[in-house]
N, C-alpha and C positions, 0 to 999 in steps of 0.2 A: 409245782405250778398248779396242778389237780389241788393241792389241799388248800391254796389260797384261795383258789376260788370256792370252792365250797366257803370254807372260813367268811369269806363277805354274803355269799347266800342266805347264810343263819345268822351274820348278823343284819342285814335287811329286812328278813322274816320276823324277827324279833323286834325290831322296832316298830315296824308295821302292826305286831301283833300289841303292843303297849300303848301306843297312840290310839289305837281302835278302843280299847278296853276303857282307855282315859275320856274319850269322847261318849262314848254307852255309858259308863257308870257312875263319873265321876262330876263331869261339866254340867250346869245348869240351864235347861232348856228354852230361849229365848224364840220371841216369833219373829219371824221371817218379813221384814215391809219392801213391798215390790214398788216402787216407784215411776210412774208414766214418763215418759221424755217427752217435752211438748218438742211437737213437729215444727213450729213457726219459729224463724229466725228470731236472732237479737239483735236485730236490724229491722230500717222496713228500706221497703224501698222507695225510688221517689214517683211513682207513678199510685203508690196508697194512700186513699183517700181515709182523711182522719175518722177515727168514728164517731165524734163528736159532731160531726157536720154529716148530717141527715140527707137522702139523695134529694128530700125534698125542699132542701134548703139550699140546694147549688145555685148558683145565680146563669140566669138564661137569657142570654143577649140575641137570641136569634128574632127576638118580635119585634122588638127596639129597634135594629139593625135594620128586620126588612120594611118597617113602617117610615126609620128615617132618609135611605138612601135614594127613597123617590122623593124626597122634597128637599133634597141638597142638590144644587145644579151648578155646572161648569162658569163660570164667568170667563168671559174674552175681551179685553182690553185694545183698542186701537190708538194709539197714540201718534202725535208727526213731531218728532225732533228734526234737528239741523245737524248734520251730518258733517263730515271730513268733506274739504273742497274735493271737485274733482276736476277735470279740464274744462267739461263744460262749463261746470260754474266758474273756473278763472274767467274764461273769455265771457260768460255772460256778466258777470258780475255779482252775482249774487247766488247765494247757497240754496241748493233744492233741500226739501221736506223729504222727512222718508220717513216712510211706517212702521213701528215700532209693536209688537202684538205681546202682550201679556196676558198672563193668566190666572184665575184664584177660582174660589169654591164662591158661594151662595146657601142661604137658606130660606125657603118659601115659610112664608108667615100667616100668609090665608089663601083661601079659594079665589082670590079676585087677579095672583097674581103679584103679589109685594114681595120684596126679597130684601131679606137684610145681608148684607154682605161689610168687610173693610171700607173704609175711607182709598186706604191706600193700593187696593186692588183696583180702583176705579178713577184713580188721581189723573187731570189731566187728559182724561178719557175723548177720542173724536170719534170713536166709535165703538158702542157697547153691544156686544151681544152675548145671549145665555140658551146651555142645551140642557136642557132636561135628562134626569136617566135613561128616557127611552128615546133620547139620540134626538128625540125634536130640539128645534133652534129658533133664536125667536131676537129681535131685533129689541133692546131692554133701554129703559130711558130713566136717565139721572131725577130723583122727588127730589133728592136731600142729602148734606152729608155735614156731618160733623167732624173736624181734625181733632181735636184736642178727645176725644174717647176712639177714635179712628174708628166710626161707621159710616157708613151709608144706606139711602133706601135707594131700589131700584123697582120698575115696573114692566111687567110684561103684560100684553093682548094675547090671552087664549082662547081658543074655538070651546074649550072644556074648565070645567070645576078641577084646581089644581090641588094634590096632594101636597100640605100643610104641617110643620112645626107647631105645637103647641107652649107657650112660654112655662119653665116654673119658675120657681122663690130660688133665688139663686141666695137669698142671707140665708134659706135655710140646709143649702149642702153642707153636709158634714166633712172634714178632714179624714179619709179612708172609704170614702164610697165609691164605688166603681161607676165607670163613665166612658161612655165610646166618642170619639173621634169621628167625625165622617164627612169628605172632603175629595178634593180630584187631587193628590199628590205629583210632582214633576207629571201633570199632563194624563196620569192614570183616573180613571172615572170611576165612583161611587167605591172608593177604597174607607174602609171602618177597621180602627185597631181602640184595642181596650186599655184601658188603664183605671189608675184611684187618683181624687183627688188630692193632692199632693199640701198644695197651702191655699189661703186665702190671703186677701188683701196684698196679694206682693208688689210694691212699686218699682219699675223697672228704670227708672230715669236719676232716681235720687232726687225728687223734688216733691216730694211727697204730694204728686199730683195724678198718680194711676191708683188703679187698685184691682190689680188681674186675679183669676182665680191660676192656679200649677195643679199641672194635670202630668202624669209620666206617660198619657196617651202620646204614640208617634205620632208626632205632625210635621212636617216638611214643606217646601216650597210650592206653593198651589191650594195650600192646605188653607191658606188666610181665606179667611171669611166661611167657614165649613163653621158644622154643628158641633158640638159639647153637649153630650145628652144622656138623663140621667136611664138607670135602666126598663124606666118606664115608655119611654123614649120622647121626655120632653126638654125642651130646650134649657140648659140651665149656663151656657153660656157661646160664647163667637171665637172660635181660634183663630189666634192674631199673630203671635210671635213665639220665637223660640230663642234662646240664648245659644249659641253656638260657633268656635274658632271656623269651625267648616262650613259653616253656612248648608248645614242639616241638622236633622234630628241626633242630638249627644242624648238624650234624657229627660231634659225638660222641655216645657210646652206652657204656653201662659193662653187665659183666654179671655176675654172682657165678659164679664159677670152678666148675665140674660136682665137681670131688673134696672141695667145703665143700659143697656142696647135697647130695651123694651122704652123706657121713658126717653130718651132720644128721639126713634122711629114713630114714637107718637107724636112728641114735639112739633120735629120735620112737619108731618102731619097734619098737623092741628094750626100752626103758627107758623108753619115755612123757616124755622130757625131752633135751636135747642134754648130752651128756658131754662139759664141753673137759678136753682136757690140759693142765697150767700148767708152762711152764718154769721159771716164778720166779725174772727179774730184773726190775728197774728201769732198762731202755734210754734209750741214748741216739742217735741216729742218726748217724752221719758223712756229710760234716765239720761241724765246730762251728765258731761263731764264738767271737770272747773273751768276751762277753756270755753266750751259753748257758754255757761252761766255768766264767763264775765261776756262774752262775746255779746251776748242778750239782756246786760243790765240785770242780774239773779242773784239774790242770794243765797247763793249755793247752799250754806248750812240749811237752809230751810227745806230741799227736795232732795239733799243727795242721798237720802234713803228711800225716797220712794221712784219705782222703779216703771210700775202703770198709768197711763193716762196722758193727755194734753194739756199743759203749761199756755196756761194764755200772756203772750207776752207783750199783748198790745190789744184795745181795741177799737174796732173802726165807725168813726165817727158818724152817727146816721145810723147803722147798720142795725139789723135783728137783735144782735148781739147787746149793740148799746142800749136799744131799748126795752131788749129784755131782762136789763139788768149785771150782766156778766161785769167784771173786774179784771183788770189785769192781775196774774198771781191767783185767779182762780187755777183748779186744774179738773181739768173735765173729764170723771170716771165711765161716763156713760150716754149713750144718745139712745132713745124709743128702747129701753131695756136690752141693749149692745156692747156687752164691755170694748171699752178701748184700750188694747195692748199698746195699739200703735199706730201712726198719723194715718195710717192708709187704709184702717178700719173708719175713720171718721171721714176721711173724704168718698171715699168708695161709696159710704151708706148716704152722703149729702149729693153726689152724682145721681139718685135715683127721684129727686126731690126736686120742685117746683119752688117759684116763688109763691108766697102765700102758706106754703105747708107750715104747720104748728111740728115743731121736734121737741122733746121731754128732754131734757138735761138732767141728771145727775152730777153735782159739782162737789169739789172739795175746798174750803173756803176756811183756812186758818184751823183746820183741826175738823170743821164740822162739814158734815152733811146736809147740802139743800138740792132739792129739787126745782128748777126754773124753766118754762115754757118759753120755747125763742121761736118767735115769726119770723119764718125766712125771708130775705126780700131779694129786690132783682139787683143784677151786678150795675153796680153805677161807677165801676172804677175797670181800666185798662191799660194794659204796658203798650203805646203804640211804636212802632220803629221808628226808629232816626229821635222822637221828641223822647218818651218819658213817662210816666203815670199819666194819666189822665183820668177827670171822674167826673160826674153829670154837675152842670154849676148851680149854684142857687142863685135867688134872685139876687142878695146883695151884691154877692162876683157878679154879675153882669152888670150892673148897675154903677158898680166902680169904673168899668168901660166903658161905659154909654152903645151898652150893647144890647139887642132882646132874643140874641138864643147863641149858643156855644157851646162847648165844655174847656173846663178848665185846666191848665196845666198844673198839678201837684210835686212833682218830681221831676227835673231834666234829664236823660240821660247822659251818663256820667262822661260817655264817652265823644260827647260832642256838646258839652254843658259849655266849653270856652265857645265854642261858635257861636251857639244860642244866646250868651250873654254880650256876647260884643254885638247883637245888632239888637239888641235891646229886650231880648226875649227870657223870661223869668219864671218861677212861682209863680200862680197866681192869672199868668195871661191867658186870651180867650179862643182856641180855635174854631173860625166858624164855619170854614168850609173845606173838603177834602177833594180832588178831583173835582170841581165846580159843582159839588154838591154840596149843598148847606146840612149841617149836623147839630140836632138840638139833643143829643144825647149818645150815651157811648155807643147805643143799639146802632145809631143811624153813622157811627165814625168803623162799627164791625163790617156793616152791609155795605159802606165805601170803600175801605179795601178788599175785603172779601171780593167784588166786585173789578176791581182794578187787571189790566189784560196785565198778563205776564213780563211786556215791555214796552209798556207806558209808564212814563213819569210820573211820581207822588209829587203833586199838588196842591201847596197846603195855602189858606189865608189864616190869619194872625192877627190879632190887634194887642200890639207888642205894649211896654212898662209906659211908654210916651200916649199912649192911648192911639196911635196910627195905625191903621189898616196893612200890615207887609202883606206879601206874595212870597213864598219859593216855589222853584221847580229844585226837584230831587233826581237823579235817574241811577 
């Protein structure tokens, strides 16, 4: 056993001593490279700020915020429905009134006191009142309101110069620009969350008659009628709606674009009514399928590769349009240097415009390019309930009735076109009075119903195809 081990000793000792001698004498002497370990993971984490983006380039909501949530104020809504009988009203006979309180947001517009807020925050309203961030309350009175863009103006009497919204260019927000919210959400006061803006021109209806801006700011029930402001903290739109199975905040947020609220509010203003300007065509949007092109008299071959723009599929007789030359089978690339993706960049941009405004066309006209100046004019045509189109008459329609003021009927409604014509009521015939007020034009057939109490009967005279004077009552 002694001699094995020995025997492995010398031969370990020998090996050892050969490899040493191999490395000394023999191998070629290479240098040695020491290499650092970087300390920083191969990860980051998510609280690391890019280093591309500069601390001086972070975006800072806190000026924005505290400049806008003193000129956003609570709105309070009173309204009196009719309610579930109850004993007393069996025995009495008739149904009591009960008070109904809603609520939405506000935004102060000047130091005098004006608030722009929804239409539909303040629908129906018997009693309006507004609290300011610092909890003052103030008894607020209907100027104005427009349905059809859903605003309103309101006014308040203050002891003080009130802190104020300033409007911007809302055609010129960008898709990606950050944007605060600020608004009384379910009843909470001067609540601001942020977001970017999401899209432009979105129509919410399918009728290519809105044109909201999308925001992914939270907005919730309370929220209508609050501010959309850019980081600056000026006004670049009115939070109105949100798309949602729950009827809250999913994600998106639509807001009516600040230069349709802004021309509204001044409207209201100036003329007591909203004055659109009407280009006066009958659009169609691009692209079209073969089904719409037959649906709209198209020859399809002709557009189904082009994919941008407005298809004029008609147009209207009298209007800017006519007389500024426009065609049917034009297609309309462009308005005041705007490309048109899509109907709800054209009407959106035609909501901020009067009658009288001159707009620049860019058209597409069989291959070529022309440029056309169309004068907008005022709306001389309207869908009224129960009849049908209606639009301002000229002298000779009156004259075929032996009439000296009216508007005439264009179109029946489709769905009560048999009544209309069994008592002799057509194309063509005259209505002269609504409610016992006489109407020489659509303006004054708007302000008739607009006007009408909620359950009062529509009231119409007529001088029907026989040339007679009718009466209905409607209810």
């Amino acid at each position: 056993m002694k001699n094995i081990l020995t025997l492995l000793m010398v031969s370990a000792l020998g090996g050892i001593f050969t490899l040493g001698s191999y490395k000394l004498f023999l191998e070629d002497e290479k240098p040695v490279l020491v290499a650092q370990q970087n300390s920083n993971a191969s990860f980051l984490p998510t609280s690391h700020t890019n280093a591309l983006v500069s601390a001086e380039e972070k975006v800072d909501f806190t000026v924005a915020a505290e400049n806008t949530v003193n000129a956003v104020v609570h709105v309070k809504n009173v309204t009196l429905s009719t309610g579930q009988f109850t004993m007393s009203d069996l025995f009495s006979g008739r149904s009591s009134e009960r008070a109904q309180l809603g609520t939405g947001s506000g935004v102060i517009i000047n130091s005098d006191g004006y608030i722009i807020t929804n239409n539909h925050v303040i629908k129906n309203a018997h009693e309006l009142s507004v609290t300011l961030n610092n909890n003052k309350t103030y008894t607020a009175k209907l100027i104005g309101a427009d349905e059809k863009t859903d605003i309103a103006l309101l006014k308040i009497e203050a002891e003080e110069a009130l802190p104020f919204v300033t409007f911007a260019d809302s055609d010129s927000v960008k898709i990606g620009e950050w944007v605060l919210a600020v608004g009384n959400p379910f009843n909470l006061t001067s609540t601001v969350t942020a977001g970017i803006i999401s899209a432009k021109s979105r129509d919410l209806s399918g009728t290519n008659s809105q044109s909201f801006i999308q925001t992914d700011a939270a907005v919730n029930p309370g929220n209508s009628g609050g501010a959309l402001v850019n980081t600056n903290g000026q006004l670049v739109g009115i939070n109105t709606a949100i798309t949602s199975q729950t009827g809250s905040y999913v994600g998106y947020s639509f807001a009516v674009p600040s230069n349709i609220a802004r021309k509204v509010i001044e409207d209201i203003m100036e003329y007591g009514n909203v004055q659109n300007g009407i280009l006066g065509i009958v659009g169609v949007p691009l692209p079209v399928d073969l089904k719409t092109a037959e649906a709209n008299d198209i020859e399809f071959s002709s557009i189904e590769n082009i994919s941008e723009g407005i298809y004029i599929g008609s147009v209207v007789e009298d209007s800017g349009a006519d007389r500024g030359g426009l065609l049917r089978g034009d297609i309309i690339k462009e308005i005041d240097d705007i490309k048109l993706s899509k109907f709800a960049d054209l009407t959106g941009y035609l909501g901020s415009k009067r009658p009288d405004d001159v707009v620049n066309l860019k058209v597409s006209r069989d291959g070529d390019i022309k440029l056309i100046a169309v004068t907008l004019a005022k709306n001389t045509s309207f869908v009224m309930p129960l009849v049908g189109n209606i639009k301002n008459a000229k002298p000779a329609d009156l004259k075929k009735y032996n009439a000296t003021y009216g508007v005439k009927i264009t179109d029946l409604n489709p769905q009560y076109m048999e009544y209309w014509r069994k008592n002799g009521i057509k194309e063509g015939c005259i209505i002269t009075a609504i409610n016992d007020i006489k109407v020489k034009d659509v303006e004054d057939v708007q302000r008739a119903l607009k006007n009408q109490s909620y359950n009062e009967a529509l009231r119409l005279e007529i001088i029907n195809s026989y040339g007679d004077l009718e009466r209905y009552n409607f209810r």
